[in-house]
N, C-alpha and C positions, 0 to 999 in steps of 0.2 A: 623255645629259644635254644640253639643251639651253641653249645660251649666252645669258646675260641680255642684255637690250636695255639699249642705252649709256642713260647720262643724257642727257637734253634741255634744252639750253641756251634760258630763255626772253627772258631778257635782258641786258647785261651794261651793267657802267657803270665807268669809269675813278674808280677813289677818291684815288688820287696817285699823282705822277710827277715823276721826280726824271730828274737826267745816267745811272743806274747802272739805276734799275729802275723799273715800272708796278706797283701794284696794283690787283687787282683786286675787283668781289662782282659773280657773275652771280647771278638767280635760276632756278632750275635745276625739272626734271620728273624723278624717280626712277621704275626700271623698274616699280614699283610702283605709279604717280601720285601720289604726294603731292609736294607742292611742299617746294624750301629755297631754300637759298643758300648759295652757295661761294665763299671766297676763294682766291687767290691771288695770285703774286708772277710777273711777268713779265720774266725777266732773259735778256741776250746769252748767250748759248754760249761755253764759255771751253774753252781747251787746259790738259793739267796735262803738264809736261815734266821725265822721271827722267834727268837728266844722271848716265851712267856714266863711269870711266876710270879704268884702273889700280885696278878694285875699291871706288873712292872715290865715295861717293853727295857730289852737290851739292844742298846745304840752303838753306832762305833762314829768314831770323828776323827777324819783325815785327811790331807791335801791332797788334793785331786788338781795335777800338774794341766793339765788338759785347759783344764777355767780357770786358775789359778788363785782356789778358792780353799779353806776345809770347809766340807761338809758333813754333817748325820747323812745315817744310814743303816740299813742293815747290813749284818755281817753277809759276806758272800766272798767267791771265789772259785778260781781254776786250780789245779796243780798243773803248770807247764809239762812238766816230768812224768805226767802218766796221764794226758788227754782220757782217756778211754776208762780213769778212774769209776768204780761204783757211786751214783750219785749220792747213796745215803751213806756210803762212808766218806765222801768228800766232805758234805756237810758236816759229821759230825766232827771231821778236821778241819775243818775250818772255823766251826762255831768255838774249839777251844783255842785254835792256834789265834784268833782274833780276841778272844773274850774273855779265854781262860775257864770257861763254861762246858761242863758236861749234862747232856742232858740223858735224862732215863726215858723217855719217849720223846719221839718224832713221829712227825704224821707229812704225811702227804700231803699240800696243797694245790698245787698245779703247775700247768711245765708252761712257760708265753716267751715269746722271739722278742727284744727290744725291742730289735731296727732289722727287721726282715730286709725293708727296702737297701737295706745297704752293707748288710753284716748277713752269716750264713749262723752266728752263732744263736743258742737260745740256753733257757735255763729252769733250772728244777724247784721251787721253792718248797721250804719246811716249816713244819711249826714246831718247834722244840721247848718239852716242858720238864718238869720235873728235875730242876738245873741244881747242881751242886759245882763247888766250887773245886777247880783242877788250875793248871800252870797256865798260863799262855805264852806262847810260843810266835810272837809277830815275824815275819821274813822281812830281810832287808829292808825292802819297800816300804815296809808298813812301820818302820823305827817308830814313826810318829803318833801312829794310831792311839786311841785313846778310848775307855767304853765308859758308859753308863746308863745305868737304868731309868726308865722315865716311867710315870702312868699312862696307862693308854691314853685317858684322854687329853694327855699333854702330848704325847705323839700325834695324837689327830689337829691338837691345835696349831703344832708345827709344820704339820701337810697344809693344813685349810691358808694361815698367815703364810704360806713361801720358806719359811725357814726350813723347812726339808723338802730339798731339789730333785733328789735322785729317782727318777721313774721309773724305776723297778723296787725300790722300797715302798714308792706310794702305790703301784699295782699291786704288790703282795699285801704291804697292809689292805687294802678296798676288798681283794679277793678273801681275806682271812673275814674282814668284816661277812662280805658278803654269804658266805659259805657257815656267818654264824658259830667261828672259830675263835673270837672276841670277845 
C-alpha cells in the first residue's frame, strides 16, 4: 500500500492574532487535487507538570473562561515572552509560579499534541518530585488559581467520576500511570 501524498499548502493568510495565539485559513491542494481550505490555531508549546510527594498529586483550580467553568488540573503553561523557552526550565517555572513548588527532580514523561486536528501547538509533560516549599508567583491571569494536594487515588477517582475535565491532565496522569511512574 502506498502512502498518500501530503496536502499542498497554496496559500496561507493570518486571520488574527492576539498576545496567546495566531489563526489561521490556508488554501490548500488535496492528494486528490481538488482545492479547500483549512484553518487553524497557531499556539506556543506548553509543559504540563505532575508534582508527586508522599503520594500526594498537586492540583491547581481555576476558571477556564472558554467553558465558563473552574476546573482541577495540572499545573502547566507557556511563557508568551520567550516561545522558544527550555522546556524543563519552563516547567520548573511554572510548577512554582503556579504552586509555589520547587522540585529537586524532574523526569521526563512524554511530549502528545492535544488537537493536532486543529492547533499546531503540542507539549512536554513532567514528573516532579522531591518538592519543597518556595513563593508562588501567579500572572495576572491566574489571580484566581488556587493548589492543593490530593492522594493519587483521589485524583484517579476525580478522572473516573468527570470531575477532572481537562485532557491533558487526564493523558499525563494514564501515561505516568502507564509508564509505572505511579
Amino acid at each position: 500500500m502506498s502512502k498518500p501524498a501530503d496536502i499542498q499548502t497554496l496559500a496561507s493568510r493570518l486571520v488574527y492574532e492576539n498576545r496567546w495565539m495566531k489563526v489561521r485559513e490556508d488554501a490548500i491542494r488535496r492528494a486528490d487535487g481538488s482545492d479547500g481550505i483549512y484553518g487553524f490555531v497557531e499556539k506556543p508549546d506548553f509543559v504540563i507538570i505532575l508534582p508527586v510527594q508522599d503520594g500526594m498529586i498537586h492540583l491547581v483550580e481555576q476558571y477556564r473562561y472558554p467553558i465558563k467553568q473552574r476546573q482541577w488540573e495540572l499545573p502547566q503553561g507557556s511563557w508568551e515572552e520567550d516561545p522558544d523557552a527550555d522546556a524543563l526550565a519552563l516547567a520548573r517555572g511554572e510548577l512554582l509560579e503556579e504552586t509555589g513548588l520547587i522540585a529537586g527532580a524532574i523526569t521526563f514523561i512524554g511530549e502528545l499534541y492535544p488537537l493536532y486536528g486543529t492547533a499546531t501547538q503540542k507539549y512536554r509533560a513532567y514528573l516532579a518530585t522531591d518538592l519543597q516549599a518556595g513563593v508562588s508567583a501567579p500572572d495576572h491571569e491566574e489571580q484566581d488559581l488556587i493548589t492543593r494536594a490530593f492522594p493519587i487515588a483521589t485524583v484517579e477517582a476525580m478522572i473516573l467520576s468527570g470531575e477532572i475535565q481537562d485532557a491533558n491532565t487526564v493523558a499525563v496522569f494514564g501515561l505516568a500511570r502507564l509508564k509505572r511512574l505511579l
